[in-house]
DOROLO-658130 format. One record per residue: residue in three letters; y, x, z negated of N, C-alpha, C in turn; residue number from 1. Coordinates in steps of 0.2 Angstrom, whole numbers. Example, Ala and Ser with C-alpha at 12.3 -4.5 7.8 and 13.67 -1.06 7.14 Angstrom:
BEGIN
aa,n.north,n.east,n.up,ca.north,ca.east,ca.up,c.north,c.east,c.up,i
ALA,-28,66,-39,-22,62,-39,-16,66,-39,1
SER,-11,64,-35,-5,68,-36,0,64,-39,2
END
This chain:
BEGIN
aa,n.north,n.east,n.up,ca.north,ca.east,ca.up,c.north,c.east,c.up,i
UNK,1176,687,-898,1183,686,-900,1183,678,-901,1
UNK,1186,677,-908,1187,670,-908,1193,667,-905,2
UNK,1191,658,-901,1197,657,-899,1206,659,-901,3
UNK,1205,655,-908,1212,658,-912,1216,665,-911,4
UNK,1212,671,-910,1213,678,-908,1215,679,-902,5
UNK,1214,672,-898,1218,674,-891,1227,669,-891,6
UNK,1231,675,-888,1237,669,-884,1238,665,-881,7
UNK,1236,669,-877,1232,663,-871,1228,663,-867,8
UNK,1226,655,-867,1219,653,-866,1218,648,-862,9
UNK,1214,646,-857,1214,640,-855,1205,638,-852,10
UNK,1203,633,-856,1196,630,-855,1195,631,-848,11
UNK,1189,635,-847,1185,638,-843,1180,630,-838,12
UNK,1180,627,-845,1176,621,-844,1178,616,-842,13
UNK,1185,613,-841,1189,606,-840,1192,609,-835,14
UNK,1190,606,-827,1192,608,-822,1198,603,-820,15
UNK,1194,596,-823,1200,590,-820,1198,585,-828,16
UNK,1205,582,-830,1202,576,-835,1206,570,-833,17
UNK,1202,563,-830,1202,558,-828,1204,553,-834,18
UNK,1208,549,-837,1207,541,-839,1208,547,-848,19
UNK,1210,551,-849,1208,557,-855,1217,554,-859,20
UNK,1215,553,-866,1222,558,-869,1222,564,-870,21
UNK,1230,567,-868,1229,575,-869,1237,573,-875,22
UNK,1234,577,-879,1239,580,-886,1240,583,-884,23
UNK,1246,588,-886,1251,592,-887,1253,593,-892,24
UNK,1252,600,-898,1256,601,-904,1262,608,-903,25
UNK,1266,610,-906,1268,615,-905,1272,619,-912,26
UNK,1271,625,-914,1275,628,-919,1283,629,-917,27
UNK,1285,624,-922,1292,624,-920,1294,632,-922,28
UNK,1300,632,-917,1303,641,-918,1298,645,-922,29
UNK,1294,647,-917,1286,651,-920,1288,658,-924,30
UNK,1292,660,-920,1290,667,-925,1297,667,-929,31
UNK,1300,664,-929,1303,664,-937,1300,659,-940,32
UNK,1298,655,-939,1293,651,-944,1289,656,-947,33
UNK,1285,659,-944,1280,663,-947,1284,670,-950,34
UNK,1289,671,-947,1290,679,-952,1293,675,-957,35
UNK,1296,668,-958,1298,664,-966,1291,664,-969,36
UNK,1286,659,-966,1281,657,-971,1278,665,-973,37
UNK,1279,671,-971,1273,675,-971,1279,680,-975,38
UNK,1285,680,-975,1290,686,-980,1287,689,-973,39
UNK,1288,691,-967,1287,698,-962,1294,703,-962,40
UNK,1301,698,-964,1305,701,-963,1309,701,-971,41
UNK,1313,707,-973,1319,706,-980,1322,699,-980,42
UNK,1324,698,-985,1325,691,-985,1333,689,-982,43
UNK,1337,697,-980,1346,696,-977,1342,696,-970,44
UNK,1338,701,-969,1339,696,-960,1333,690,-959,45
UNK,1331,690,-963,1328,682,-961,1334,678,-963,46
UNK,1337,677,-966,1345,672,-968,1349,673,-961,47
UNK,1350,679,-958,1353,681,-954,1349,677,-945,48
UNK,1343,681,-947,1342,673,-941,1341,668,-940,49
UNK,1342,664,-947,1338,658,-949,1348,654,-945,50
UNK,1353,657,-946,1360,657,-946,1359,656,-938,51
UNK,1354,658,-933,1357,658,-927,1355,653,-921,52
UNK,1360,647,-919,1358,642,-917,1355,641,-911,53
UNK,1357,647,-908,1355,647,-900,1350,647,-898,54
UNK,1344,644,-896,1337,647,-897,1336,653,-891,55
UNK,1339,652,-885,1340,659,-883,1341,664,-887,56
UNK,1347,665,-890,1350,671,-893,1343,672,-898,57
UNK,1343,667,-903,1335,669,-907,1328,672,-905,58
UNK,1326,670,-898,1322,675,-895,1321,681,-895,59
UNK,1328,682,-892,1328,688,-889,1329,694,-897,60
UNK,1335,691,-901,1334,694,-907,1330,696,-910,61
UNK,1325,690,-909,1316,691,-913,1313,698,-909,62
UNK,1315,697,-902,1311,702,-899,1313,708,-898,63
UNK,1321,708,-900,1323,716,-901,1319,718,-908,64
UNK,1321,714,-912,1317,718,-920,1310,719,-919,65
UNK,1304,714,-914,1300,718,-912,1298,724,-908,66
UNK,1304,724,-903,1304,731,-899,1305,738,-905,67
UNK,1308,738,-909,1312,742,-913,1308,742,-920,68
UNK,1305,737,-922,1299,740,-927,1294,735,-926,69
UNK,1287,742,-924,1280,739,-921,1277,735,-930,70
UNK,1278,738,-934,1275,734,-939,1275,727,-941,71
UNK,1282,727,-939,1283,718,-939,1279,715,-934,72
UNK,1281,719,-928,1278,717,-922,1271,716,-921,73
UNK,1267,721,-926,1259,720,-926,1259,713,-931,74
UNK,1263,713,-938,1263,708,-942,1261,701,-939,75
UNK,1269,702,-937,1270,695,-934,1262,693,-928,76
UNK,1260,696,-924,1253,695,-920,1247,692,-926,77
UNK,1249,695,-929,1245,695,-934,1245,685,-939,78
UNK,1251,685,-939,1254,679,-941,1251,671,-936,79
UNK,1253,676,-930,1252,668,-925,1243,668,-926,80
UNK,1240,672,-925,1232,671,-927,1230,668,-933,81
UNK,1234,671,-937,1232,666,-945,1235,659,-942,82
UNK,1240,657,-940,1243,652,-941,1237,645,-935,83
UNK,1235,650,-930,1231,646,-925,1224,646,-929,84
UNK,1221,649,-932,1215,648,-933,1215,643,-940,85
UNK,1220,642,-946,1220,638,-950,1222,632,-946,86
UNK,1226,633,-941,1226,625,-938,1220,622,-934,87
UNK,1216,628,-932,1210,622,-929,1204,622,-932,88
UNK,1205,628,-938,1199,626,-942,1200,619,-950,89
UNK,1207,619,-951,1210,613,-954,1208,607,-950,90
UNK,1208,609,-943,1207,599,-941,1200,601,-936,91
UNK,1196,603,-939,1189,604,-936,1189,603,-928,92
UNK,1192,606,-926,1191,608,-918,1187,613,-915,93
UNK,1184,610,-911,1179,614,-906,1182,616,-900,94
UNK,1182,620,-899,1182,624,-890,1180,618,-888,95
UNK,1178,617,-887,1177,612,-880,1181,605,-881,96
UNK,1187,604,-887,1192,598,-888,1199,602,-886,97
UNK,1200,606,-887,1205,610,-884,1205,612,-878,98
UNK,1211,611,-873,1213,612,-866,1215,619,-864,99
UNK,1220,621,-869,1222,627,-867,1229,630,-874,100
UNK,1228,636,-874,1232,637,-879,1238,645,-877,101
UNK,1243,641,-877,1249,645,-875,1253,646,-882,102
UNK,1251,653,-884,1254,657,-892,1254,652,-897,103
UNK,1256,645,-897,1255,640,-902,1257,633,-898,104
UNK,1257,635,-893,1256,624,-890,1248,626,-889,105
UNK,1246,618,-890,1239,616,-891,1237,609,-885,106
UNK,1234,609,-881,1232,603,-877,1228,601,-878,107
UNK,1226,596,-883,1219,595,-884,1217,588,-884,108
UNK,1212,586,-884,1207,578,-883,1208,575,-890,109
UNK,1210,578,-893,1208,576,-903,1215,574,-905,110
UNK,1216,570,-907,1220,569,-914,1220,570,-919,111
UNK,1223,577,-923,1220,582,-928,1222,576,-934,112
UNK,1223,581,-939,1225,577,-946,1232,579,-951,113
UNK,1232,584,-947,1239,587,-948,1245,586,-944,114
UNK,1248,579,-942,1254,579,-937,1258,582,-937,115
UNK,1262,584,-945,1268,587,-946,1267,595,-945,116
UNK,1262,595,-951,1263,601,-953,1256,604,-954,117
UNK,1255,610,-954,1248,611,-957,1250,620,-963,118
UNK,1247,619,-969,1248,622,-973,1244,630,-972,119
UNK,1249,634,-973,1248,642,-974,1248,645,-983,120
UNK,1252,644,-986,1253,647,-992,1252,638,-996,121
UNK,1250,640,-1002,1249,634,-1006,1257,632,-1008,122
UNK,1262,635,-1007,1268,631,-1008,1273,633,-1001,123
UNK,1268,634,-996,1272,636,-986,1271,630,-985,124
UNK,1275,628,-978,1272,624,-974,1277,627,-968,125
UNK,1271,625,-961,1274,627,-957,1274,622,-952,126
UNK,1280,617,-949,1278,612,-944,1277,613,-939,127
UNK,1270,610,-939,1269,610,-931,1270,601,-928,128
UNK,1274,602,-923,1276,595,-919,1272,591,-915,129
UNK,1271,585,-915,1267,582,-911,1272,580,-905,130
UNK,1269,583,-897,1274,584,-893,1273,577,-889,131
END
């Protein structure tokens, strides 16, 4: 299994890091992001929860439509893996500069090349934030 293909992960290798920068990136509001960049949803309920400010209430919304239709719900899994492995094969990262990856926060020893954003679709972007 490649890293990418996992949610979460954390280096088996890096038991303590001394005197280290650790980066932190993170997909801002991850899975509408990716049901946006990726069309996973019709375009009235992506509008409908693109409209909801709460990020509580947006979670949980997200994860009734995945409770309620597995296809999205495979989709979208599917989505965070595209999304992870373009972002660490974009800024040539190796398992061993990477700390640990929780769905799409990243800890890593590297300062990639992509701060803002890293490219999905030739006219997508998805921002990823430098925490």
């Amino acid at each position: 299994m490649e890293i990418w293909e996992r949610s979460l992960w954390t280096n088996p290798n890096i038991q303590f890091l001394f005197d280290n920068e650790i980066i932190e990136y993170d997909l801002h509001n991850a899975g509408l992001s990716i049901s946006k960049a990726l069309k996973l949803l019709d375009a009235n309920t992506l509008d409908e929860l693109s409209k909801i400010q709460d990020k509580h209430k947006l979670v949980v919304a997200l994860g009734n439509l995945q409770k309620t239709n597995k296809e999205y719900s495979t989709k979208l899994k599917d989505g965070f893996i595209r999304i992870r492995k373009k972002f660490i094969v974009s800024n040539d990262l190796m398992t061993n500069q990477i700390l640990s990856i929780k769905k799409m926060l990243y800890s890593q020893q590297k300062n990639v090349n992509h701060y803002n954003s890293t490219v999905v679709n030739l006219d997508q972007r998805i921002c990823i934030k430098h925490l």
